[in-house]
Each structure stands twice: as C-alpha cells, then as structure tokens.
C-alpha positions as CSV (number, residue, x, y, z in Angstrom):
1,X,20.4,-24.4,8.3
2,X,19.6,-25.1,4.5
3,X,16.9,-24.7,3.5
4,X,15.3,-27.9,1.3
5,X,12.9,-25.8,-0.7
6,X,13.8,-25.5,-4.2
7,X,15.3,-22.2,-5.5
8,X,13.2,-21.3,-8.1
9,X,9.9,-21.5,-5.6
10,X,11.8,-19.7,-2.8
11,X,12.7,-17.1,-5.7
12,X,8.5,-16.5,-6.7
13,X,7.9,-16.2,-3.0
14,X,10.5,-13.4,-2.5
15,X,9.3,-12.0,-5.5
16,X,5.2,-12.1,-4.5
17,X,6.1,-10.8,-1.3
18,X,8.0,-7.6,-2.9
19,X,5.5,-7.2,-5.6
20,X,2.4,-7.8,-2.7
21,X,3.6,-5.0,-1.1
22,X,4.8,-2.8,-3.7
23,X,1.1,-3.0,-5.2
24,X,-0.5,-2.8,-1.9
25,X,1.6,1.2,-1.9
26,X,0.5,2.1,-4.8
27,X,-2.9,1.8,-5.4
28,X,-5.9,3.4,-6.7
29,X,-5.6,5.8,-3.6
30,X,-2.5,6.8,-4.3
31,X,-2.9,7.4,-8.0
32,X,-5.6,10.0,-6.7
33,X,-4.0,11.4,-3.7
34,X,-0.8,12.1,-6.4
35,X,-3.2,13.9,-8.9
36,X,-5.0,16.1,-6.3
37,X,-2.2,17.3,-4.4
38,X,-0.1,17.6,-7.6
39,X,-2.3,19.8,-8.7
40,X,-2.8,21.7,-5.4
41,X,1.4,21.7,-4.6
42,X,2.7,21.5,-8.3
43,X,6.9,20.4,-8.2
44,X,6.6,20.6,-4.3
45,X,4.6,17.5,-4.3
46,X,7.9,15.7,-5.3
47,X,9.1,16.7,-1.4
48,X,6.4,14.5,-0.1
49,X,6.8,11.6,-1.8
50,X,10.3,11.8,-0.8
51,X,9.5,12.2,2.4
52,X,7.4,9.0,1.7
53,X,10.0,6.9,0.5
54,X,12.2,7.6,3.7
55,X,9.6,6.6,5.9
56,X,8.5,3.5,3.8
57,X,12.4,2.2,4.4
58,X,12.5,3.0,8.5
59,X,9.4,1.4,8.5
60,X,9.3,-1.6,6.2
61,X,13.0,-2.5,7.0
62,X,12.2,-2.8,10.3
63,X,8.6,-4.9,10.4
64,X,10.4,-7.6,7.8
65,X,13.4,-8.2,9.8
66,X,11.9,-8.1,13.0
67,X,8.8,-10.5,12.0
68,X,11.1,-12.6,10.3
69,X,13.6,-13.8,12.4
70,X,11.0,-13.8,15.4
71,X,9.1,-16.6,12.6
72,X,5.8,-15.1,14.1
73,X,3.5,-12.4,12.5
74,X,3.1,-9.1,13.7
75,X,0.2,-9.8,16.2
76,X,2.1,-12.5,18.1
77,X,5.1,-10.7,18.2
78,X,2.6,-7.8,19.9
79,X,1.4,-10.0,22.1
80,X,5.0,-10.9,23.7
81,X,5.7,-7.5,23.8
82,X,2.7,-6.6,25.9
83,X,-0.1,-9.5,26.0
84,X,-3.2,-7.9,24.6
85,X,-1.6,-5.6,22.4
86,X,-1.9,-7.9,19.7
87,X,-4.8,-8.3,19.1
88,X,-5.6,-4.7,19.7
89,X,-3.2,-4.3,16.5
90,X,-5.3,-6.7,14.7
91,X,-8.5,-5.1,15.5
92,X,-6.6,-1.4,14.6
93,X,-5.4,-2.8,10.7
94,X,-8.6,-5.0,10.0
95,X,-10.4,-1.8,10.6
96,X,-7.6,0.3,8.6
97,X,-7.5,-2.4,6.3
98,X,-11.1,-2.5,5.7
99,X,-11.5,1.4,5.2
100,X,-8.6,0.9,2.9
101,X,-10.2,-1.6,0.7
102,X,-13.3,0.3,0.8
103,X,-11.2,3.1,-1.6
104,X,-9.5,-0.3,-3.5
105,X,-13.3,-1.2,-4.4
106,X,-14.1,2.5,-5.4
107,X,-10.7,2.7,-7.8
108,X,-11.8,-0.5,-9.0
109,X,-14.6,1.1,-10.2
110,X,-13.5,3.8,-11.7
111,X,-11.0,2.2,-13.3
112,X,-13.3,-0.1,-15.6
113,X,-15.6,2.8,-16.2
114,X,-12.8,4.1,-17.9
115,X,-11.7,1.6,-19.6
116,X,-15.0,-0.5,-20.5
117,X,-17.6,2.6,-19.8
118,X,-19.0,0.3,-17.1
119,X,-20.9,1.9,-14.3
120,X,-19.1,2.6,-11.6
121,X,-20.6,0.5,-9.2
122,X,-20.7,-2.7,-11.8
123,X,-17.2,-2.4,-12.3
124,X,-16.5,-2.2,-8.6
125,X,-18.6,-5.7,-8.4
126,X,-17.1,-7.6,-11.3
127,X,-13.6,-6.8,-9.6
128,X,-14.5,-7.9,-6.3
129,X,-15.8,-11.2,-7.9
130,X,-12.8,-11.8,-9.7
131,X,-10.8,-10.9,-6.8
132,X,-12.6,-13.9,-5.2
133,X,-12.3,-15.9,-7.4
134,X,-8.5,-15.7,-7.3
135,X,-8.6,-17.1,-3.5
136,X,-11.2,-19.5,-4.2
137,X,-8.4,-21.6,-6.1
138,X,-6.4,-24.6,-4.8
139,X,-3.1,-23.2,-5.2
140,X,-4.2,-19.3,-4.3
141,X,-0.6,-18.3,-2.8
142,X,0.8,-18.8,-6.2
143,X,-1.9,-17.6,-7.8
144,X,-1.7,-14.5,-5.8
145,X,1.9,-13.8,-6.2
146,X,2.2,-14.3,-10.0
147,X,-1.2,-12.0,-10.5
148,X,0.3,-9.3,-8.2
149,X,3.7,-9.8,-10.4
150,X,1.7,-9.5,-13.9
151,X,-0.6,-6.6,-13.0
152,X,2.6,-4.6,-11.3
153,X,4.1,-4.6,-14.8
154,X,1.3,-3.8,-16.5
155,X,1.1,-1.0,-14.2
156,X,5.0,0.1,-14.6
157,X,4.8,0.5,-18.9
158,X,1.4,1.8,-18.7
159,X,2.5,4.5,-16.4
160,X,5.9,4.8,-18.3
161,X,4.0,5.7,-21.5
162,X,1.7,8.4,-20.2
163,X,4.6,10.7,-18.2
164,X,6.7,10.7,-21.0
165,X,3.6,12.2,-23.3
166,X,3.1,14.8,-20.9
167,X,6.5,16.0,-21.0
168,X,6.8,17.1,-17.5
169,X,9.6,19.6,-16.5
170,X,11.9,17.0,-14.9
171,X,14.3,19.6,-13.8
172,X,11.8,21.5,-12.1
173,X,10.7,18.2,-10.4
174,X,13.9,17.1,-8.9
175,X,14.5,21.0,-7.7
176,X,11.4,21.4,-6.2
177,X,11.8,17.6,-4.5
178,X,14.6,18.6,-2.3
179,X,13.7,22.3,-2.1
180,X,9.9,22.4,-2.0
181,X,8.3,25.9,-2.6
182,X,5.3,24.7,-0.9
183,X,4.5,22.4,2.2
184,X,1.0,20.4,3.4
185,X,0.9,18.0,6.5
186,X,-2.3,16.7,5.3
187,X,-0.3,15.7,1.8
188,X,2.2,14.4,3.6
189,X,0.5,12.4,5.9
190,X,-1.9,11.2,3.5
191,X,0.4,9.8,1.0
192,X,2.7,8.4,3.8
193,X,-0.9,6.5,5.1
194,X,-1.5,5.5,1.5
195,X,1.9,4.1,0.4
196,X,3.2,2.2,4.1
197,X,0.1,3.0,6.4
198,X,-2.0,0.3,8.1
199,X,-1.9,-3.3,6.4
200,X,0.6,-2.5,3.3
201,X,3.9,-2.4,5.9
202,X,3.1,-6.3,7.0
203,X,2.0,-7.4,3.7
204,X,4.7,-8.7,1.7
205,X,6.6,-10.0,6.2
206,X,3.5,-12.4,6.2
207,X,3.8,-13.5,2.8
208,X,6.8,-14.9,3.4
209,X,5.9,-16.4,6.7
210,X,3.0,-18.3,5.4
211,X,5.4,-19.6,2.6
212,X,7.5,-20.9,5.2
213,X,10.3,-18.5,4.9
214,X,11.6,-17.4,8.4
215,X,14.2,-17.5,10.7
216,X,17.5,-15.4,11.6
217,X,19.3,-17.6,8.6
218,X,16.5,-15.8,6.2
219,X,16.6,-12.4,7.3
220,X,19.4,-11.2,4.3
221,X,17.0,-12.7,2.0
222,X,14.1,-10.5,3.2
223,X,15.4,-7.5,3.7
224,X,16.4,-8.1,-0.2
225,X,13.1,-8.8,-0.9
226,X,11.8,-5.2,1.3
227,X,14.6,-3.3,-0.9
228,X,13.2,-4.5,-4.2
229,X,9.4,-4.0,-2.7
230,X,10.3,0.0,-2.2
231,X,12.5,-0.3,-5.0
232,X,9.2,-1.2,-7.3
233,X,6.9,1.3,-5.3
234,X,9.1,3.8,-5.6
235,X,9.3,3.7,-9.5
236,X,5.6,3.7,-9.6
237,X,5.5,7.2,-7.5
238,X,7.9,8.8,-9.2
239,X,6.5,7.9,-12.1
240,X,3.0,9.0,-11.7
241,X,4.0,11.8,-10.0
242,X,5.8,13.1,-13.5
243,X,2.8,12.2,-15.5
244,X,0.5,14.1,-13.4
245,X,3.1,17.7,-13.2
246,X,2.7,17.3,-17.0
247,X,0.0,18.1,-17.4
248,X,-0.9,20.3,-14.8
249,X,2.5,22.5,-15.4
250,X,0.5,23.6,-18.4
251,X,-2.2,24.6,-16.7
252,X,-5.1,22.6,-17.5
253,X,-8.1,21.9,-15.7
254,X,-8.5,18.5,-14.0
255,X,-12.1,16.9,-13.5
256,X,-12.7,16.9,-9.6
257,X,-14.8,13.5,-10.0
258,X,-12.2,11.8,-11.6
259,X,-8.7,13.6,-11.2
260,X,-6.4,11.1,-12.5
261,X,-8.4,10.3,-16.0
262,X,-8.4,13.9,-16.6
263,X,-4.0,13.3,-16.5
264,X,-3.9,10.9,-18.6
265,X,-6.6,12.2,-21.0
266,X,-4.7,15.3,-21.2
267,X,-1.5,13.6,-22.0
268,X,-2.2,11.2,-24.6
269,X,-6.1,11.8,-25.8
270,X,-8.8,9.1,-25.7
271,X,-5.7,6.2,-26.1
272,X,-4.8,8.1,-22.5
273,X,-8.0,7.8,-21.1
274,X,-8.4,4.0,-21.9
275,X,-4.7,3.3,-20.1
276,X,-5.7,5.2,-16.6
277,X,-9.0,2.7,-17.1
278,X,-6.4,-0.4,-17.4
279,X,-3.8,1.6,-14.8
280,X,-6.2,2.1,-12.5
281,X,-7.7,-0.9,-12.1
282,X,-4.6,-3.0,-12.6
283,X,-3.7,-1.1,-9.3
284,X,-7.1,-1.1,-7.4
285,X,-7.3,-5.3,-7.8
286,X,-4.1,-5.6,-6.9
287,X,-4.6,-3.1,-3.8
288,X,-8.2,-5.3,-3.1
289,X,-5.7,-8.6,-3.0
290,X,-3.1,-7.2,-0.6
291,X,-5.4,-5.7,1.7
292,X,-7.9,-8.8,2.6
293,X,-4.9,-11.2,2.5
294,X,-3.0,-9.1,5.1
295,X,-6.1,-8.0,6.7
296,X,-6.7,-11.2,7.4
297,X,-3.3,-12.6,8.5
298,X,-3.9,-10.9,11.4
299,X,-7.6,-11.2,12.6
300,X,-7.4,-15.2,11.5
301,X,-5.6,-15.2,15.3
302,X,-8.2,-14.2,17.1
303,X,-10.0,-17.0,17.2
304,X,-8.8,-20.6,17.2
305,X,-11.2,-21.5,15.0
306,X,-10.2,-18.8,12.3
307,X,-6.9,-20.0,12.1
308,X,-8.3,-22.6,9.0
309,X,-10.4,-20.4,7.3
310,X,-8.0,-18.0,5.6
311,X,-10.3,-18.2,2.4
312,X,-13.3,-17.8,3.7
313,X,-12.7,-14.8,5.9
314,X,-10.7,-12.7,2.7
315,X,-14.3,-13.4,0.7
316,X,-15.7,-12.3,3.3
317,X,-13.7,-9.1,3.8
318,X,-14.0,-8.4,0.2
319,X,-17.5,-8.5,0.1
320,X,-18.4,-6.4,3.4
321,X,-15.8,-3.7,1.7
322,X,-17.8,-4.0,-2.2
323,X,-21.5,-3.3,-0.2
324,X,-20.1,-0.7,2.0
325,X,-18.8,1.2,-1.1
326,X,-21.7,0.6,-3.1
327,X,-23.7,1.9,-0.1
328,X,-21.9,5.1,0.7
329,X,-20.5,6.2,-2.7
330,X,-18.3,9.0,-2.8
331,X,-15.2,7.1,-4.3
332,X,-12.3,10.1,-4.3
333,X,-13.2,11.2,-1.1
334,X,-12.9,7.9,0.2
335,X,-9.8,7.3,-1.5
336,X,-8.0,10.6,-0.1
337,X,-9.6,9.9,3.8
338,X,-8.7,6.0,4.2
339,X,-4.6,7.1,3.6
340,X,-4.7,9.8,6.1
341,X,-6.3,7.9,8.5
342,X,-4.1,4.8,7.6
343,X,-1.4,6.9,8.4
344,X,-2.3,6.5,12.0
345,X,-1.8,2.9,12.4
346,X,1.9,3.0,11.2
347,X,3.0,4.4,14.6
348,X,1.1,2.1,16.8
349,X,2.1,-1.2,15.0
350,X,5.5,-0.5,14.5
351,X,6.3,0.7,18.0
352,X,5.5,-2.6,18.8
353,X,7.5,-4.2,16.1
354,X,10.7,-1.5,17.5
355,X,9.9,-3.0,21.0
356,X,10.1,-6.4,20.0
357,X,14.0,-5.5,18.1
358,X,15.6,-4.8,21.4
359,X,14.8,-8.5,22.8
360,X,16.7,-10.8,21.3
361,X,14.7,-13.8,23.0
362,X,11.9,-12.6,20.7
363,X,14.3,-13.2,17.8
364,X,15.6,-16.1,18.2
365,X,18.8,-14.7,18.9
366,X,19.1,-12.4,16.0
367,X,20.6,-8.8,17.0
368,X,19.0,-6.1,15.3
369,X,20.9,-3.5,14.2
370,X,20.8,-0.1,16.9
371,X,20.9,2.2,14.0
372,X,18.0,0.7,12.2
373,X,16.0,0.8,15.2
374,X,16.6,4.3,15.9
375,X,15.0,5.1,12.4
376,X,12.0,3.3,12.4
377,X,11.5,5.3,16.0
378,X,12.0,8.4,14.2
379,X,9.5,7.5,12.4
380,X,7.1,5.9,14.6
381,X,7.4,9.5,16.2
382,X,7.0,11.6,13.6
383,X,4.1,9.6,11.9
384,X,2.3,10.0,15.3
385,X,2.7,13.9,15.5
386,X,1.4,14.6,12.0
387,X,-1.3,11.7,12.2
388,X,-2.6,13.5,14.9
389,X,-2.7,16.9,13.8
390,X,-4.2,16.1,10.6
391,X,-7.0,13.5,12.3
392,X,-7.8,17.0,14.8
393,X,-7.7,19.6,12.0
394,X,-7.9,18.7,8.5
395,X,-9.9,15.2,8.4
396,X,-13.1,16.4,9.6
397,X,-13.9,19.4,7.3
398,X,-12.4,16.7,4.1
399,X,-15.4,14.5,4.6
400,X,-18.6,16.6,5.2
C-alpha cells in the first residue's frame, strides 16, 4: 500500500525519530558517566562503549521493527503478549523515565552555569520552562523533531572541536577498545542504561507511530531510520569519549563536581569551558524532550481519559522531574545512578518486545527475522545478569 503522505514530511519524521533517539542516548548523563569512567578506566573505557553500541543495535533493531509492523506501541504489544504486562512496562519506564529526567534536569543545569554562570538550580528551571514551552505549541511534533535535529548538530561540531584540541592517543584508543587492559560491570552497565536503557530504546518506534508511520510495508523504512539513530549516537560517544582520554592521558586532574567541564576546560581554556556549557545543555534539553514524550507515550494508556492529554501529562512530567531535582540536589550522582538503574528496564521490556517477534498474528503477518531475535535475547539476557549484579553490589554504596 502507498502511502499518500508527502515525501518530504515522511522524510522529517524519519529523521525526528532517529535524531529523538539518538539525543535521548546521549545525554547529559552520558557525557558524565564518559568523563568519570574515562578517567577511572583510561583507553579501556573504549571496550564499553563498544560493548554499548552492540547492545544498542540487538536492542533497538528489534523494538522498531517489532512495534512497527504490530502498528501498536510497546505497552499494547505487552499486553497481547501477556495482558497486564503492559502496563506493568509502563509503570517500570515512567518510573525509569522519570529518574532519568531527574539527571536531564540536573545536566540542564549545569550546562547553563557553564555557559551563562547561572545557578545551577536557575538554569535547571529556565530549561524545563522552555522545554514546556516547546509542547505547549500547536504544531509540537514538528516542533519537536526539528529542535531535536538542530540541537544534535550543535552537539556533533561542538564536540568535534574539543577532541581534536586535546589530541587524544587515537591509536591507543582503538587498541585498548577491542583489547581492554581494564574491565568494570558497573561501567558497563551504566553506560549501556544511559545510552539504550529504559525510555530512549522506544523513543524514536513511537515517534513514528504517532506520525502515522506503521505497518509491515514501513518496516525497511524504520529500520533505516534505527541505523541512522545509532549511526548519530554512536558518533557522539566516540567522540566524547576521545575528548575526554585527551586530557586525562596527560594526566590532569578533573573537578569531581563537574567532571566533564574540567575536559573541556583542559582542552581548549575558557573558549572550552563555554562549549561544554552549550554541549551540555544542548544535550540535557534534548534528553528532557525525549524522556517526557516517550515517558508519556506509554502511561497516556492507562487511563482512557489520558489518551487526549499528551501535552498536559509531558508538563506535567517535566515539572515533577525539575522540583524533585531542585529538592534533592546532588546532580552527578544522579546522573551516574539513573543509567545503571535504567539499565534494568532494557531486559524486561524487550523480552516482551522478543516475545511478541515470534507471533506473526501480532505483526500483521510480518516474519521477523530468527537471527535478529536471537540477538536481542542475547541481550535481554546479558543486560539482566549485569543489571542485577550491579543493583546488589555497586548501587547502594554509589549513592550514600
């Protein structure tokens, strides 16, 4: 079947969706989480964010084509797996997603501190409000997909710059990212929670849903839409990850309130500093965006009468996240706690999702390939295992 929407539209939507979720991955958390364990792990680090990127495809390749061609989002394809479920898997990523947006707020924050010498907390309020704003508009799905487009490049160049002043030791880098010297679950399972953890794996799946795009006919299109997602993501790791070995391969001290400033300050002086400000927050509004809108997507269903008030609920969920941060403080321990425990979700919700792939009635007669399948179980497994050991032995002593 054709479909009569315009191509250009149909080409912003696939575009929103990739850049939603690619700027959902990479957000202020991860920008910390990078730093931190850079520092801690050195070259090594490059093995987990590897690791990251493997998961991110069995996982996001999966959730897309399965949500897709079923033309339902993930809690109503839950909820023919196993009724109940689904909504149980709203509860578990409105939760997730809440905690998450807690850190988004925080980097928020930090990010206009640096770059406007803001307080903290004021800048964390004047992003939430403009973050409002956005879906206070008529139009706010194209709002939302060109803002998320405009602030991802920003983020790309700004990024670009600063690891090319620190001259990192690429060699060293690539070595060490298929031969690590050094292994840490809790890295591991923190940046895997950070980058496709909780909300960020459904983001850009009910994008395209909302925008009318489903259907076995359009799930080419949206697996090409996943691809360039990780594709930007991806770029935006390795690329932070570089900047931040710079400058701790030459062994200077990083500020444990504010690890990533002290990278960029370090690699390009005060001009530095004022990009991590526009970095930062370029990728904590972005991450604040993401996070209500697919937060929401899913809790909207439980409730009939939710189902209409899409704009009123993300306010909402924006503004419980801004007074919880301003209440509790503490930004880059949030920021390093919400990805590990996000990590936990990932193997809950896309069990369901791997159930769902083997029914083709739940499709609409699309087959799902075996092989794909068998991945995303791989790591629905191993996502469970380390989620678990790091919730038992490494969480707890993190946030006293």
């Amino acid at each position: 079947m054709v479909d009569p929407r315009p191509a250009q539209p149909r080409l912003r939507v696939f575009l929103g969706a990739a850049f939603l979720m690619a700027t959902s991955a990479v957000g202020p958390g991860f920008l910390t989480q990078t730093v931190v364990f850079t520092d801690q792990l050195g070259a090594s680090f490059g093995f987990a964010i590897l690791i990251s990127v493997l998961i991110d495809l069995g996982a996001q390749l999966n959730i897309w084509r399965v949500l897709v061609a079923a033309r339902a989002p993930a809690q109503t394809v839950a909820n023919r797996v196993l009724p109940g479920l689904g909504a149980f898997v709203s509860v578990l990523v409105a939760l997730g997603g809440l905690a998450f947006n807690i850190g988004n707020v925080a980097g928020a924050g930090l990010g206009l501190n640096a770059l406007l010498n803001l307080p903290v907390g004021a800048g964390a309020a004047l992003s939430a409000a403009l973050a409002i704003a956005l879906f206070l508009s008529r139009e706010a799905g194209r709002a939302m997909d060109r803002f998320t487009q405009g602030m991802g490049g920003v983020m790309i160049v700004l990024a670009c710059y600063v690891a090319f002043a620190s001259h990192p030791p690429i060699g060293e880098a690539a070595l060490r990212t298929i031969l690590p010297v050094r292994l840490d679950i809790l890295a591991i399972v923190t940046i895997v929670g950070g980058t496709v953890g909780g909300y960020i794996t459904f983001a850009g799946a009910h994008r395209l849903l909302d925008a009318g795009i489903a259907g076995p006919a359009a799930v080419g299109q949206a697996t090409r839409s996943a691809g360039l997602g990780i594709g930007i993501a991806t770029v935006m790791r390795v690329v932070l990850f570089l900047a931040a070995l710079g400058v701790v391969s030459q062994g200077l001290t990083l500020d444990p309130a504010n690890p990533p400033a002290s990278v960029f300050r370090h690699a390009a002086g005060q001009l530095g500093y004022r990009v991590f400000g526009a970095v930062m927050w370029a990728a904590a509004i972005t991450s604040v965006v993401g996070s209500a809108y697919t937060s929401v997507s899913f809790i909207r269903t439980l409730r009939p009468s939710w189902e209409h008030r899409s704009p009123a609920l993300i306010i909402g969920f924006i503004a419980v996240s801004t007074v919880i941060f301003l209440a509790i403080g503490r930004p880059v321990a949030v920021l390093i706690a919400v990805g590990a425990l996000n990590g936990l979700i990932l193997p809950i919700s896309l069990g369901a999702m791997l159930v769902a792939s083997r029914r083709p009635a739940l499709l609409n007669g699309y087959t799902h390939p075996l092989l794909l399948t068998a991945a995303g179980a791989v790591v629905a497994l191993g996502m469970a295992a380390l989620g678990i050991y790091t919730l038992v032995t490494q969480i707890p002593p993190l946030l006293r």
